[in-house]
C-alpha positions in Angstrom: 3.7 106.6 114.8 1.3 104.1 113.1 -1.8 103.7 114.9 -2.2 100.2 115.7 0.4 97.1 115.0 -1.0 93.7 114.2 0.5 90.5 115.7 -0.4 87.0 114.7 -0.8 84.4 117.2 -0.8 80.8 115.9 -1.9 78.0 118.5 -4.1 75.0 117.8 -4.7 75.7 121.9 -7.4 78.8 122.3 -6.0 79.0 125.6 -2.1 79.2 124.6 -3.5 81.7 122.2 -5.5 83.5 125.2 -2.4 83.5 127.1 -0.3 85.5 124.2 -2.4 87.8 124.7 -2.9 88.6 128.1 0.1 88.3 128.4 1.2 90.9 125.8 -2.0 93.2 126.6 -3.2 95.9 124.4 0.1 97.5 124.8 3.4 95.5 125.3 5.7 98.8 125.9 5.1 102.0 126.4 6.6 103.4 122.9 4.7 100.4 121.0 1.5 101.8 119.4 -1.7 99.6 120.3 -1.6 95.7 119.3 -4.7 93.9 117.6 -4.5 90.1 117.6 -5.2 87.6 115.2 -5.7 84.3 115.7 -4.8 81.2 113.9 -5.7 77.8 114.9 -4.3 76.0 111.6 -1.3 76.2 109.1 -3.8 77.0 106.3 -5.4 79.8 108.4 -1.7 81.7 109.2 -0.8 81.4 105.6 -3.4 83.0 104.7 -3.4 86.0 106.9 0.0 86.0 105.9 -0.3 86.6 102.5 -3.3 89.3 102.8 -0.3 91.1 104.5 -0.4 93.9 107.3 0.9 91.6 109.9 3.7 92.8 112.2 5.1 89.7 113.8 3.9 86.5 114.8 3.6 84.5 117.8 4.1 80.5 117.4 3.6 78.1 119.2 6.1 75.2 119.3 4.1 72.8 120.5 1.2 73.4 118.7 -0.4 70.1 116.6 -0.4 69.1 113.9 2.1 72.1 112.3 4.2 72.6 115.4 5.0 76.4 115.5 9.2 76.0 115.0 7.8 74.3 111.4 5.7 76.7 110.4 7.8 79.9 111.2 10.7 77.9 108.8 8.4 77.6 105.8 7.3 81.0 106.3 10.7 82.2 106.4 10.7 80.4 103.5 7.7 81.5 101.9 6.5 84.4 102.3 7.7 87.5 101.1 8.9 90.2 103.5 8.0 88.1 106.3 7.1 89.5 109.3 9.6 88.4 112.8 8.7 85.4 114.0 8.6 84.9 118.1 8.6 80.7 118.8 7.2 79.9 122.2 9.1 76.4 123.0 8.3 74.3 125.9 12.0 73.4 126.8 15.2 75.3 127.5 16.3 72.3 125.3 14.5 73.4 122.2 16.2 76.4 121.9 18.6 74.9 118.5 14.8 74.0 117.6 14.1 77.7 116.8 17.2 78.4 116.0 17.4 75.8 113.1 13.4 77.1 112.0 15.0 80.8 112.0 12.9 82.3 114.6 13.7 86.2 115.4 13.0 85.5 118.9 12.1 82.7 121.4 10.6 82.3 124.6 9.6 79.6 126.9 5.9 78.4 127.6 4.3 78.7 129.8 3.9 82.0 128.9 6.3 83.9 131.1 4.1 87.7 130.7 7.7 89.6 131.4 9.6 87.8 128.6 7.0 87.3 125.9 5.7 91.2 126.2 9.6 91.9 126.1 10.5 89.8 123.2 7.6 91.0 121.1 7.7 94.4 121.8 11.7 93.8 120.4 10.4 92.0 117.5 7.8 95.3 116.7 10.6 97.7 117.4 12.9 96.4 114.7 9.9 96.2 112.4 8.1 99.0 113.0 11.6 100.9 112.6 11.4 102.0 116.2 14.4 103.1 118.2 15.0 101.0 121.7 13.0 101.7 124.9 
């Protein structure tokens, strides 16, 4: 099993990004190895960590200002090469077309509900890290 998975968390909130990972924890399941965070404030910033590669998946935040997450994940659907599943945290039931429509793997809804994000990303590393179901 690979020793450690990388997730990257894009908020221009430190404490939406804080949240993510409390929430997650070192260790969202049991079968998933250990997860190291990184953080992104700005579009810039996740494109670039994005195409240094070794991320796993990546955490966005929908509400996030002034490249709302649900944006971002479509031009990096778009973009990048490979790219990693994309979990959309969006602050309305509502929204959920939203991250649809920006081809999100996976969505969830802020606040951060620790149950469902650790959940949804630990899917999200699963399918990526080729990893059979819990």
């Amino acid at each position: 099993m690979q020793q450690t998975a990388t997730v990257l968390v894009y908020s221009d909130d430190a404490s939406t990004r804080e949240q993510v990972r409390l929430a997650a924890g070192r260790r969202p399941a049991a079968d998933l190895p250990s997860v190291e965070y990184v953080e992104c404030a700005t579009l810039p910033a996740v494109l670039e960590e994005l195409e240094r590669g070794g991320i796993d998946a990546c955490v966005l935040d929908g509400e996030a200002t002034p490249s709302g997450g649900m944006g971002v994940c479509r031009q990096i659907k778009d973009e990048i090469f490979n790219c990693p599943p994309v979990l959309v945290l969006i602050a309305r039931p509502q929204d959920a077309w939203l991250a649809t429509w920006s081809r999100a793997d996976a969505a969830t809804a802020l606040p951060v509900d620790p149950v469902a994000l650790a959940d949804s990303l630990a899917g999200l590393l699963r399918k990526r890290l080729a990893l059979p179901a819990a």
